[in-house]
N, C-alpha and C positions, 0 to 999 in steps of 0.2 A: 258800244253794245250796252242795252238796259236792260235788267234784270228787277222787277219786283220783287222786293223786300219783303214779309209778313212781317218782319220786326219792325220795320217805318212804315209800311201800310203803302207805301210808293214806289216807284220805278225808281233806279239810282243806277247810276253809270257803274258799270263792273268793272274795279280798281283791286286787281289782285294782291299778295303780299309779296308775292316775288313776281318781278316783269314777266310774261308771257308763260307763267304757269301757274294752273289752277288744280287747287286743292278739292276735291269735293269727294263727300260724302253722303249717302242716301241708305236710309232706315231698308233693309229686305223682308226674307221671307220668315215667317215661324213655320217649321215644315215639321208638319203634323198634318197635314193634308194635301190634296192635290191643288194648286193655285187654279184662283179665279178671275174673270175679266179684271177687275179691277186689281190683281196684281199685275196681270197684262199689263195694264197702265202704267203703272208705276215705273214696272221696268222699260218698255216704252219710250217712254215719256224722256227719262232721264240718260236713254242709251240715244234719244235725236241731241239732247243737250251737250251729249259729250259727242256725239260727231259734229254740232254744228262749232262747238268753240273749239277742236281740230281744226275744221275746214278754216277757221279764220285766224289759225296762225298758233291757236295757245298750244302748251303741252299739258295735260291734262291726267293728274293721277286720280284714277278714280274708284271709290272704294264702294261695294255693297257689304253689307252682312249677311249672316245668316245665323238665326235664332233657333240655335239647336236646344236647348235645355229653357223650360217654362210650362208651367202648369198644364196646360191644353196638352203640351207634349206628353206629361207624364201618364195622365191618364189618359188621353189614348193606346199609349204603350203598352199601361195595364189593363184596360179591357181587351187588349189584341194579344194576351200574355205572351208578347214577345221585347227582346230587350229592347232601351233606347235606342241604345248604338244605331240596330235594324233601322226600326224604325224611319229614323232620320235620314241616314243613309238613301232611305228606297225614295225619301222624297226630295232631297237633295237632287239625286239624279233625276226625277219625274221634272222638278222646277229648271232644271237645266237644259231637259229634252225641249221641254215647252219654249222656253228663252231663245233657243236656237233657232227655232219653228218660226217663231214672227224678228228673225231677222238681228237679235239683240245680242251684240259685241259682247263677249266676258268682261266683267268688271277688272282692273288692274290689280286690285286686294279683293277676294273672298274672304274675312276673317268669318270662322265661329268661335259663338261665345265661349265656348266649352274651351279652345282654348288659351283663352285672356281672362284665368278666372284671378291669376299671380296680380296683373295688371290693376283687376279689381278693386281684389283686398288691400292694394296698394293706395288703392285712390279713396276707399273708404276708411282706410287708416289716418288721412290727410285730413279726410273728413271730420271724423271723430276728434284729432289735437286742433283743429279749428273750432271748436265746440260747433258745430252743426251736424254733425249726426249722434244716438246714445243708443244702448240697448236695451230695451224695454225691460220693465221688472215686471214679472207674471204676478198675480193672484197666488198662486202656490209656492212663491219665492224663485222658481228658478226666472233662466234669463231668457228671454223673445230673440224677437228678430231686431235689426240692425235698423234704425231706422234717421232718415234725412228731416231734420229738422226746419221747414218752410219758416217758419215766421225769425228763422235766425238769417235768413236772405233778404237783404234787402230790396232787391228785384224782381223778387218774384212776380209771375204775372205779365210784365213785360210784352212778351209775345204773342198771351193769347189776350190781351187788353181786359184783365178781368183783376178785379182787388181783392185783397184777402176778405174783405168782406163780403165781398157776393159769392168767392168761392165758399166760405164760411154757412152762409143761408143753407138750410136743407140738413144738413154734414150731423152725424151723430157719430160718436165712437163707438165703437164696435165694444161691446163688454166683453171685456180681459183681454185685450190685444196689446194692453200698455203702451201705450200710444199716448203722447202727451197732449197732442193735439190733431183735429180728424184730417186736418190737413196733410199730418208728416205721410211719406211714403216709405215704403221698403226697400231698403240698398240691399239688406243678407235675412235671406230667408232663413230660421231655425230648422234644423232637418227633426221630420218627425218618424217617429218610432215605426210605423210601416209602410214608410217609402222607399222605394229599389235603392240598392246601396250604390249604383252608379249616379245617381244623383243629391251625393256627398260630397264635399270638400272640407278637407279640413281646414278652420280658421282661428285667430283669436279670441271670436266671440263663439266658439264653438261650432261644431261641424254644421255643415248646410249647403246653400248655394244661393247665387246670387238673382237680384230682385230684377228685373228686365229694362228699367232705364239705366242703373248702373251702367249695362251692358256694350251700351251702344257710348257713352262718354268713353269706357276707358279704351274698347275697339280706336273710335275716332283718334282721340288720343296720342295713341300708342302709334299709329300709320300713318298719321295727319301735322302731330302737334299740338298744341294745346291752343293754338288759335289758327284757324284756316277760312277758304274763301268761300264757300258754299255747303249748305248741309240742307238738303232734299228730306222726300217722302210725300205720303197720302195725305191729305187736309187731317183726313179722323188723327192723326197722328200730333197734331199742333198742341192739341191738350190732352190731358197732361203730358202725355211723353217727352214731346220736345220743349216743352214748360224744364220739365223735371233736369234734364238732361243740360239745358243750361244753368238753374241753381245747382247741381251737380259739380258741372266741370268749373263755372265760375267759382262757386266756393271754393271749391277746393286748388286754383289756379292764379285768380286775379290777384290775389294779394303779389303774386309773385312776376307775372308777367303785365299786369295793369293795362289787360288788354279783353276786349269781348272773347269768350267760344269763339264763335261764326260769325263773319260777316253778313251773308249774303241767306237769308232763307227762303226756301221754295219748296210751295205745297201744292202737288196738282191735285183737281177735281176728283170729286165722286164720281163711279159708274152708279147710272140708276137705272131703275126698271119701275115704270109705273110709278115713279113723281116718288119711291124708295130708293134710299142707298141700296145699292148691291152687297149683301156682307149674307155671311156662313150665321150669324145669330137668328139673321131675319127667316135666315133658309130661301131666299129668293136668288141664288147665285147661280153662276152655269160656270163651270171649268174650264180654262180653256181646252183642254183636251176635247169636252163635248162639243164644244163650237167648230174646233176645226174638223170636224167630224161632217160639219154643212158647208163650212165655209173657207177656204183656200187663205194659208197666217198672210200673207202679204196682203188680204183681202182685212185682214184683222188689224194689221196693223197700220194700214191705210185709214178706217175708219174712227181708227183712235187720234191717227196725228191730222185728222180734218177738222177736230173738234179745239179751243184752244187749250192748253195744259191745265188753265185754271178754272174751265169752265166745267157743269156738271156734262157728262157725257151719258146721252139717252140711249139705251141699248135695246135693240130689236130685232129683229130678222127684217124685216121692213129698209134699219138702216143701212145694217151691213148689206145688206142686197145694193142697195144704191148707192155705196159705198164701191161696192165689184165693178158697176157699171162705170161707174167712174177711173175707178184705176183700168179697166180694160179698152177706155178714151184712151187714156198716155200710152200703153202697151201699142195700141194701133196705129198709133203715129209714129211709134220705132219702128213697128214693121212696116207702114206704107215706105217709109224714108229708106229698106231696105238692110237695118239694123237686124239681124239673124243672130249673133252670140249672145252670151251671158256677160254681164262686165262686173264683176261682184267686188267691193272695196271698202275697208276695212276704214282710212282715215289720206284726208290728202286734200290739200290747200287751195279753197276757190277764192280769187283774187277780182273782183267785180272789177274792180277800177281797169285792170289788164283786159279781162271781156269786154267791157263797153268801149275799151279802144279798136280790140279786134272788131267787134261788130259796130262800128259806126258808122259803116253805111246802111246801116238799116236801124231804124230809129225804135220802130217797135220791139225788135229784142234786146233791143239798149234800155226800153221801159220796162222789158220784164225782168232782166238780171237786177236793175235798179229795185225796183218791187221788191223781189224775192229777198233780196240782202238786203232791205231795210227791214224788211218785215221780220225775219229772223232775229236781226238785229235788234227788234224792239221786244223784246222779253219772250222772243221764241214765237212769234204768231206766224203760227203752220197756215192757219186758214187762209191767211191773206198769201203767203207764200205759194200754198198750192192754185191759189185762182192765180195765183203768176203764171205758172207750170200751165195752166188752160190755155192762159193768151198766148204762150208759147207756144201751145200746139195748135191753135189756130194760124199760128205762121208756120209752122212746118205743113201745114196742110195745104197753106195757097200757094206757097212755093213750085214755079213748075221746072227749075232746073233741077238736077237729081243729085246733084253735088254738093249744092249748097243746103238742099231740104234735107240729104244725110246728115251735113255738118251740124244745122238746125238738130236736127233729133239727136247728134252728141251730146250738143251742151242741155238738152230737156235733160235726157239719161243724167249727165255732171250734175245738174241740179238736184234731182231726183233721189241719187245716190247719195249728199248731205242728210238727206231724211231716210235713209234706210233702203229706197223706194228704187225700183225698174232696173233690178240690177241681174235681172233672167232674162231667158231669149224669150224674145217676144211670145213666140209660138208656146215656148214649155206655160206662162201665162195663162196664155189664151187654152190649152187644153189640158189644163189644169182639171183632176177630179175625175180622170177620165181612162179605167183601168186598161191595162197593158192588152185584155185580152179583146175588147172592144175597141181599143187604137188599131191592132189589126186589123177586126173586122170593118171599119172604116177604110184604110186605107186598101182592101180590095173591091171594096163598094167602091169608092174615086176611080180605081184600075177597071172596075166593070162600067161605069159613069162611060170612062173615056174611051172604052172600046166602042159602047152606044154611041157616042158621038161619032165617030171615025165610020161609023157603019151606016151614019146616018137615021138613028134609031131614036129620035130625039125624045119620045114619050118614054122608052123607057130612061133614058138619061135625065128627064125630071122627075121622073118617077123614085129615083133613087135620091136627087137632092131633097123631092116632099117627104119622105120618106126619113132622111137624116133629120131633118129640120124637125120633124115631130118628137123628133128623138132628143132634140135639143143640142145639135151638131149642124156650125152653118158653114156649108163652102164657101168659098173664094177664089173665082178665076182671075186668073192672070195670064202675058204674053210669055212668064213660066213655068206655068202650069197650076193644077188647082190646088189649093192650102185647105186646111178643117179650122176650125175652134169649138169649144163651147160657146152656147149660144148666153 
């Protein structure tokens, strides 16, 4: 398995620390708002990576965060004049409802920052007797914030391929922030005289709380280790955060363990709209809540995993449309093959080399499982994988035994479910979006259909299919009678 590196800019065979299990950690939410496509992604993205290195044997602890206390938070808090706690809480659960929705496994650690703040002050204490972090001396004599010392790293830079000099261009200090240089960052915020008293801690550099890369070093850390095998997120995320986050934990570690933070870095693409990143600054975002509002999450989250993890992803009604049509190809091939359950699965071991034994008398699904598990294999390429899943279903389709075309549409389903993907009954799929009270009336329209028929009443018995069909509901006859979908 290869996994592209952002720290070596290359694909590099995935060599864990410990045999058959992988550490990984991924940057989440700041919940101070309702998530948007592109947190879709993120989580997404990183819930196909820990089912596919499942499916191929590893064990896999996998951590998210969640960024309960940080600036955005607070003042939304206090323009809402209601506590943090609230706050956080109402969207904790909103970001969870959503994660459910497109299919996304719970992470194995939730930590919040709020409570790793012991861990923090821990680690910026490290800081500080390394001489790489000091606390700023105000203009007025008192003391600032806590801040990380960049040109005391020797690495800085590293990850995002930038030198202190070109970060340096532009960069002014801010007057009276005591800041030694425009570079350094903030590890501990000074708490200021009218901010809510829950967003206090008390420390040795005086009450406050902590700066938001801190946050995710000493998380990782603390659940992880001090050197583990993968550490995820958004591209926007590369600089500084995860710049900061490794002079961070390396200062504060290597001397001791003489080893990198992380092995293994991964940054997937932007969501864009209109040749824009998608992001809350620009104001050009859609929630996911709004989208599943048009579009059915396994419709969403099919559209996300067709595009590659690292590539930018174009959003539109347009795509996601063509994206539905597509996943209701795969859906149609479990139900021609006669596939009617739900088969929903959590994590569970695809063994190609075993399949291509089973099926070698048929050479063409010997070339799709091949396909599909290389393609995975090669730093997670969905796209390629899902045009495997195509060729697949063009052999579950030519197939005219009914035995072997079900067996065909298992292993599509086996495949499918690696990526999250075709793990409902065909039918709930297919009539998907389609409320309770009009599922009725449809299926007495079918009952009134098949009465016309039997009565020999055939105009009005297409009367009633042109009829559905305008409505955007297409029957289905069959030797067991007639089925609906959306159309």
């Amino acid at each position: 398995m290869k996994i592209f590196n952002t720290l070596s800019r290359s694909k590099e065979e995935l060599v864990t620390l410990e045999p058959g299990h992988v550490r990984m950690y991924v940057c989440g939410m700041t919940v101070y708002d309702y998530c948007h496509v592109g947190h879709a992604r993120v989580m997404v993205v990183f819930d196909m990576v820990t089912r596919w290195l499942r499916a191929s044997g590893f064990t896999v602890t996998y951590v998210r965060n969640i960024t309960d206390i940080d600036d955005k938070i607070i003042r939304r808090a206090v323009e809402n004049h209601e506590p943090i706690a609230a706050l956080t809480e109402r969207f904790i659960r909103a970001m969870n409802e959503d994660a459910a929705a497109l299919g996304v496994l719970p992470p194995d650690h939730e930590p919040r920052a709020t409570q790793y703040v012991p861990q923090m002050l821990e680690l910026i204490g490290k800081l500080e007797r390394r001489g790489l972090a000091y606390q700023a001396e105000l203009p007025d004599g008192q003391e600032g914030d806590v801040n990380f010392s960049v040109r005391g790293f020797r690495g800085y830079g590293k990850l995002s391929g930038k030198s202190l000099d070109e970060l340096r261009a532009g960069e002014r200090v801010a007057v009276g922030d005591g800041k030694r240089d425009p570079l350094d960052f903030v590890l501990w915020k000074r708490a200021k005289p009218d901010e809510p008293r829950e967003v206090k801690w008390s420390s040795p550099w005086g009450e406050g709380r902590p700066g938001w890369h801190i946050e995710c070093s000493a998380m990782s850390c603390a659940l992880l280790g001090q050197h583990f095998d993968i550490h995820g997120g958004g591209a926007d995320l590369q600089f500084p955060h995860h710049e900061n986050e490794i002079a961070q934990s390396e200062g504060a570690f290597e001397a001791e363990t003489n080893k990198p933070f992380v092995n293994v870095w991964m940054h997937n693409g932007f969501v864009r709209v209109d040749d824009e990143k998608m992001s809350k600054s620009l104001g050009n975002f859609f929630t996911i809540r709004e989208v599943l509002k048009k579009f059915d999450p396994e419709v969403v989250r099919f559209f996300i995993l067709r595009a590659h993890y690292r590539s930018p992803l174009n959003y539109s009604d347009t795509h996601l449309e063509d994206a539905r049509q597509g996943l209701d190809r795969l859906y149609t091939a479990l139900a021609a093959a006669g596939i009617t359950a739900a088969e929903p699965a959590t994590s569970f071991r695809i063994d190609a080399q075993a399949l291509c034994t089973q099926w070698s008398h048929s050479p063409a699904v010997v070339r799709s499982v091949i396909a599909y598990a290389q393609a995975m294999d090669d730093d997670f390429n969905t796209p390629i994988a899902i045009a495997a899943l195509f060729d697949l279903v063009t052999e579950v389709n030519r197939a005219d035994d009914a035995s072997r075309k079900r067996e065909m549409a298992g292993l599509l389903r086996q495949l499918g479910l690696t990526l999250g993907l075709l793990g409902r009954a065909p039918q709930e799929f297919q009539q998907a979006g389609v409320q309770a009270l009009d599922r009725s009336r449809i299926e007495g329209l079918i009952a009134e259909r098949a009465a016309a028929k039997k009565a020999r009443d055939f105009a009005r018995a297409d009367q009633i299919r042109a009829d559905l069909a305008g409505q955007g509901i297409v029957l289905e006859d069959s030797a067991a009678g007639t089925t609906w979908r959306s159309a």
